[in-house]
N, C-alpha and C positions, 0 to 999 in steps of 0.2 A: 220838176227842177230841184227843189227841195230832197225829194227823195236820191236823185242823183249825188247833189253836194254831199250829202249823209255815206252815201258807199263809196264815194272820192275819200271821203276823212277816215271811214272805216278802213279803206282796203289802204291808205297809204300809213296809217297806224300800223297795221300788222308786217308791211311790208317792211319800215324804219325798226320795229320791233324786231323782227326776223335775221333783221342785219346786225344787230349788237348781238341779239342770241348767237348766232353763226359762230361768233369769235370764244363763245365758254368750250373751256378745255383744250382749245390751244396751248395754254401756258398753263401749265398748275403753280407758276410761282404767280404771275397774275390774277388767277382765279383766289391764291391765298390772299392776296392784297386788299381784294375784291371783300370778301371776307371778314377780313380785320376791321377794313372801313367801316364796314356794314354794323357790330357792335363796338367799336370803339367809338363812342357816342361823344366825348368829350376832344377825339381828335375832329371827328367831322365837322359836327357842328356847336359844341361846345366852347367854342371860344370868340364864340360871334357874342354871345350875354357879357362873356368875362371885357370883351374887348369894350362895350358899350359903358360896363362899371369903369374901365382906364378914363374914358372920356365921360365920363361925371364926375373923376377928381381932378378930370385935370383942367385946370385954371384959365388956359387959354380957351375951353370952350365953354367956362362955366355958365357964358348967356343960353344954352342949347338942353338944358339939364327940363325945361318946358317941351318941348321937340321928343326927347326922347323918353320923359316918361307917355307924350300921346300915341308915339310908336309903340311903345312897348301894349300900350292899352289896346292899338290895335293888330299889334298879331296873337292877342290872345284870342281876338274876334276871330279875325282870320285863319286859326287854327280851329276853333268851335264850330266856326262855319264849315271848313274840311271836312272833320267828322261828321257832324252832322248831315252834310250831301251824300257822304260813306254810306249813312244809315240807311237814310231815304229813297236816297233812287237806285236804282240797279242798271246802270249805264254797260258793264261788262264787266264778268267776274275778272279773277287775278289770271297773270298770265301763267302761273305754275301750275294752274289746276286746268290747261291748254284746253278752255272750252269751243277752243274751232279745230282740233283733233290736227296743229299744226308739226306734234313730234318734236316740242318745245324741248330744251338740252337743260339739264338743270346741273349745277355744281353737287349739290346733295337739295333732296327735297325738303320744303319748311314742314316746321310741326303746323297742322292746322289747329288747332288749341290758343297759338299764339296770335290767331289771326278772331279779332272780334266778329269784323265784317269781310264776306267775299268779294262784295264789291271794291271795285279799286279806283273810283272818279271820286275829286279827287286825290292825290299822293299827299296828305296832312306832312309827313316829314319834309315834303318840300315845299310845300305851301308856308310852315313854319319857317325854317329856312331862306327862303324868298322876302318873305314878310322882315324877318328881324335885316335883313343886305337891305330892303328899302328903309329903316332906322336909322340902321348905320350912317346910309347914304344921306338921310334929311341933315346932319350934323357932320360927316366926313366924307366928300366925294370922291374921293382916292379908295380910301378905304372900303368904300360902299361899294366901287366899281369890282374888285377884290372880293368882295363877301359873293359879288352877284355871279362873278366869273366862278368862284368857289362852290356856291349852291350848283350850281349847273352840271360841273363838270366831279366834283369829289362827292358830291349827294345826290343828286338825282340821276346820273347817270348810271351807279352802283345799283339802285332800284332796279331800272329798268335789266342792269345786265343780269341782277340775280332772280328773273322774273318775277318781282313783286308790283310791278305796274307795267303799264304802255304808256310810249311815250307822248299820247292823249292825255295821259291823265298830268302829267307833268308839267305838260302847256298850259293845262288848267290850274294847276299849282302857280305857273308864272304868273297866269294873269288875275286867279284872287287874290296873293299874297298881296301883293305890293299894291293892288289896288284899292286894296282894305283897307291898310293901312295907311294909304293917302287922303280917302275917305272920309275913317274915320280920328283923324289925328286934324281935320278941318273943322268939327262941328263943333258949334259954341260950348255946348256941353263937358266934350272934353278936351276943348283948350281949358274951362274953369276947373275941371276936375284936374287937370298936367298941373294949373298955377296954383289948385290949391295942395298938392301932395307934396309940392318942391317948398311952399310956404309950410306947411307939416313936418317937414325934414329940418327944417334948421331949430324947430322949436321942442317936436318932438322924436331927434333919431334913433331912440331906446324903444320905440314902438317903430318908425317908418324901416328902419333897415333888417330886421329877421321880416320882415312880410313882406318887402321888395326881394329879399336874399330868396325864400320857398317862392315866389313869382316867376326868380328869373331860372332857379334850377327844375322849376314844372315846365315851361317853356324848355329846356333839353331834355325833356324826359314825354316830352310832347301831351301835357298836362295829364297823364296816365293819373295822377293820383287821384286828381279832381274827377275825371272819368270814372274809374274804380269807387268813388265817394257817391257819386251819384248812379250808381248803376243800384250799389249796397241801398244805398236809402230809397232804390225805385223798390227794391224786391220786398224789402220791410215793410212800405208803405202796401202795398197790396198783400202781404201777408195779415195785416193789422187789418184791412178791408174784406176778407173773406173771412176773418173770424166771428 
């Protein structure tokens, strides 16, 4: 039984996958849009952080400034946790490097250099993504409904068309981000850590706003830097250990 539900999810992954492929290069002015999206980092999803700072100055929510620092605490989780499943498991490589010999259509091939992991379970840009629309939403449910309909359709859906994930892996994006976040934005812990960062902000914001400002542009940048930091001090550390 088990085994059967496993080739239901596989074979209907590739089939919903094969259908968004189907449509690359129909349009070359769509495929360029496609494109744009895909590094225009600041139009995709860039404006989900910026939108989160509006509603911390602004006055009529200023009870909710708790709510959104515990969001924000949890989709850094929620994105650490992505990667990190990247690393660990190997659920099925990317779809550009077509390892079920489907005759996958690409726009132009990715450089593989830029790809850390081949694994693609799963999609960290939309797991991030996902995760910051459940924020939004703990404090603005207009607005949250908007971010969630925006993750969906202007970021995860661009992945899957420019074969950098299946859209398995993006399901799975839906339901760690937000669920992370709801998670961990409950625990005693960091409801005290939310009350005591927003009690730090009034007293000291010459230290709390450059380290929430590098927090929330690592989050657009899908903590690359923090990544990079820790990969440099894994290779040091064992460099110093074999001498």
């Amino acid at each position: 039984m088990l085994d059967w539900f496993k080739q239901a999810i596989g074979d209907a992954d590739i089939y919903l996958f094969m259908a968004v492929n189907s449509l690359v290069g129909r349009s070359p002015a769509f495929d360029y849009c496609i494109q744009i999206m895909d590094v225009w980092h600041l139009l995709l999803y860039g404006w989900m952080p910026v939108y989160l700072w509006m509603l911390w100055f602004d006055p009529k929510v200023a009870d909710s400034r708790t709510r959104i620092v515990s969001g924000l605490i949890g989709v850094g989780v929620a994105t650490s946790l992505s990667v990190v499943l990247q690393r660990i498991f190997s659920v099925h490589p990317r779809p550009f490097l077509d390892p079920y010999g489907l005759g996958v259509t690409l726009i132009e091939p990715p450089r593989l250099t830029e790809w850390y992991f081949q694994n693609s379970f799963p999609s960290d840009t939309a797991t991030m993504c996902f995760a910051v629309a459940t924020t939004i939403f703990m404090v603005s449910r207009k607005m949250g409904i908007f971010a969630f309909i925006w993750a969906a359709t202007a970021v995860a859906f661009p992945r899957v068309y420019l074969a950098y994930h299946w859209p398995l892996d993006i399901v799975g994006a839906a339901l760690l981000g937000p669920a992370t976040v709801l998670l961990i934005s409950r625990l005693p812990i960091v409801r005290f850590c939310s009350l005591f960062l927003v009690y730090f902000e009034k007293f000291g914001p010459q230290y709390f706003y450059p380290i929430a400002f590098i927090y929330t542009q690592q989050i657009v940048e899908l903590f690359q830097g923090f990544q990079l930091g820790l990969r440099v001090s894994g290779k040091i550390m064992l460099a110093v250990l074999r001498m």
